[in-house]
C-alpha atoms as one frame of an Amber mdcrd trajectory, in Angstrom:
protein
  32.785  -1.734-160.872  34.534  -3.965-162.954  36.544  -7.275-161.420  38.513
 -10.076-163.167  37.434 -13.542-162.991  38.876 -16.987-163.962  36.750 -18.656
-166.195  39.917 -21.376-167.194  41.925 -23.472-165.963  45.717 -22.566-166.528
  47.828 -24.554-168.689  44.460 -26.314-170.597  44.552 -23.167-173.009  46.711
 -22.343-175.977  50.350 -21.224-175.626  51.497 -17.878-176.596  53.692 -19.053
-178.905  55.920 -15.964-180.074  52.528 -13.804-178.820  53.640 -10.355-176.552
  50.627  -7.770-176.865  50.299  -8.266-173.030  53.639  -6.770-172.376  54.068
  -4.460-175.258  52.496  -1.487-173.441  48.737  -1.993-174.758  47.900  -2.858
-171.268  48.346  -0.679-167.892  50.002  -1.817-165.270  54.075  -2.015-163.200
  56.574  -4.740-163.483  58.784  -4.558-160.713  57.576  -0.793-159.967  58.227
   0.041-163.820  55.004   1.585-165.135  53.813  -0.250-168.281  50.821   1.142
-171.127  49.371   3.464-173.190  51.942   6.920-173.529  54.413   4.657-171.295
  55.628   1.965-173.381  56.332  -1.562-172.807  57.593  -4.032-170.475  61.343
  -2.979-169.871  62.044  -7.148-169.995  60.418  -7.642-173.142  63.530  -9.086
-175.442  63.497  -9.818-178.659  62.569 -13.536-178.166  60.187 -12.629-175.695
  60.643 -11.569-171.956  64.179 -11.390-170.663  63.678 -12.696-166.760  60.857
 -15.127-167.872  62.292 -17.334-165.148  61.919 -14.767-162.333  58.963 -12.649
-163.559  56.813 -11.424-160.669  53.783 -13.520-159.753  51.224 -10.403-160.228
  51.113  -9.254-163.258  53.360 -11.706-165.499  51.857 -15.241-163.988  48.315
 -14.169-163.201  47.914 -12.306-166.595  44.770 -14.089-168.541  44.582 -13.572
-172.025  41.187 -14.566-173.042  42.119 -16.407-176.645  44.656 -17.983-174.868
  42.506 -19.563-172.207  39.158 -20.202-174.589  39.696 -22.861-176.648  36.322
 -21.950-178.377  37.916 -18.484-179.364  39.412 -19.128-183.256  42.859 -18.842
-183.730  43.124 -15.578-185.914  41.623 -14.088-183.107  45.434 -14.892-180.940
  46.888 -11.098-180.149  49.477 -10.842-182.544  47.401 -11.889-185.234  44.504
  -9.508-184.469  45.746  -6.900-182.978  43.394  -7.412-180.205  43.929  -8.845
-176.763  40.907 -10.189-175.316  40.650  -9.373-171.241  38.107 -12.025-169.139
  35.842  -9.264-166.794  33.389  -9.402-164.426  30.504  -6.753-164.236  27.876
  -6.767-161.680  28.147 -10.612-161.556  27.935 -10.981-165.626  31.160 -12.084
-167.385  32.071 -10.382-170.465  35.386  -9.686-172.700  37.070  -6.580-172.798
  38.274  -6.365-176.399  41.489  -4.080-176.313  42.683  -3.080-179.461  46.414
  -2.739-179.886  46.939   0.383-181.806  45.052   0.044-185.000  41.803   0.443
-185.680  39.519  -2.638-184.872  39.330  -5.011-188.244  35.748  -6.227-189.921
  37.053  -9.932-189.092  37.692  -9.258-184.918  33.251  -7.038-185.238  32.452
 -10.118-187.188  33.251 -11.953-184.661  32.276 -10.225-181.657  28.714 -10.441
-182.820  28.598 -13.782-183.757  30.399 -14.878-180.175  27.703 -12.279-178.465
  24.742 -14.706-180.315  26.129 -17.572-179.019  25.468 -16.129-175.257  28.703
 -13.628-174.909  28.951 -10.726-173.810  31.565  -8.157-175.050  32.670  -4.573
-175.236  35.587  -2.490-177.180  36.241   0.690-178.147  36.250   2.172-181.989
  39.042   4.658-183.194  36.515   7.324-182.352  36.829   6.144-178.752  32.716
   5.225-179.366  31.909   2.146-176.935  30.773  -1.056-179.111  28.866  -3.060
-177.132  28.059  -6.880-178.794  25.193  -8.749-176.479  22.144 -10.317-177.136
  21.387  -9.154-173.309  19.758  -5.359-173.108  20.380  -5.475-169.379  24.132
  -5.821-170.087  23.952  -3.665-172.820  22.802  -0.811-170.750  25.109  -1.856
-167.779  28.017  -1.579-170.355  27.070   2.003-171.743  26.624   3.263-168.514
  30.313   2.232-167.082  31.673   2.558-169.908  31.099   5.964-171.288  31.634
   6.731-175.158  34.846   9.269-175.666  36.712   7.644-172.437  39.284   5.034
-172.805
């Protein structure tokens, strides 16, 4: 089963700076009740300039959201969601941390698999999804590798 886990210290990361994949409806989850993802749509608050009741947005999921470029400072910056179409989720599986690589309605760029394998040499482990809804898995780790492909079965999203 998987489970989140903080890796970062808030306000030590980047800022979003202009960044919304989290609330454009890539993501599932509610805002004040009001379903948010995939076939749903977006955060009902999301403005133009970014979220309309930044001031009072609920604790769980608007303040506890971790974006995982945002909180890595050793993740490069054209990795940041709105430049890669990507949001990067922090997980937790079986007590190994990975990234969940969530793409954000296009298919998954050469840059963003480029990456993901040289981050995975370097000791990470991640997993996304192609277009094909195949599971990717990038680890130097075959326990984690077959950990991944069996909770995260190709063709289910």
């Amino acid at each position: 089963m998987e489970k989140t886990i903080k890796f970062y210290v808030d306000h030590i990361g980047k800022s979003c700076d202009g960044c919304t994949k989290c609330c454009e409806g890539w993501l599932t989850t509610k805002v004040y009740d009001f379903e948010i993802g995939p076939g749903v749509g977006g955060c009902r608050f999301l403005g133009t300039k970014g979220c309309s009741i930044y001031q009072v947005r609920p604790y769980d999921p608007c303040q506890t959201f971790q974006c995982g470029w945002k909180e890595n400072n050793n993740i490069p910056d054209f990795m940041k969601p709105n430049i890669s179409n990507v949001i990067i989720l922090v997980r937790i599986l079986e007590d190994i941390p990975f990234y969940r690589i969530v793409k954000c309605g296009e298919e998954l760029t050469q840059e963003v698999i480029d990456w993901a394998n040289a981050f995975s040499k370097k000791g990470h482990h991640l997993i996304a999804y192609d277009s094909d809804s195949n599971l990717l898995v990038f680890s130097e780790s075959r326990k984690f590798r077959e950990l991944a492909r069996k909770t995260y079965p190709t063709g289910v999203l």
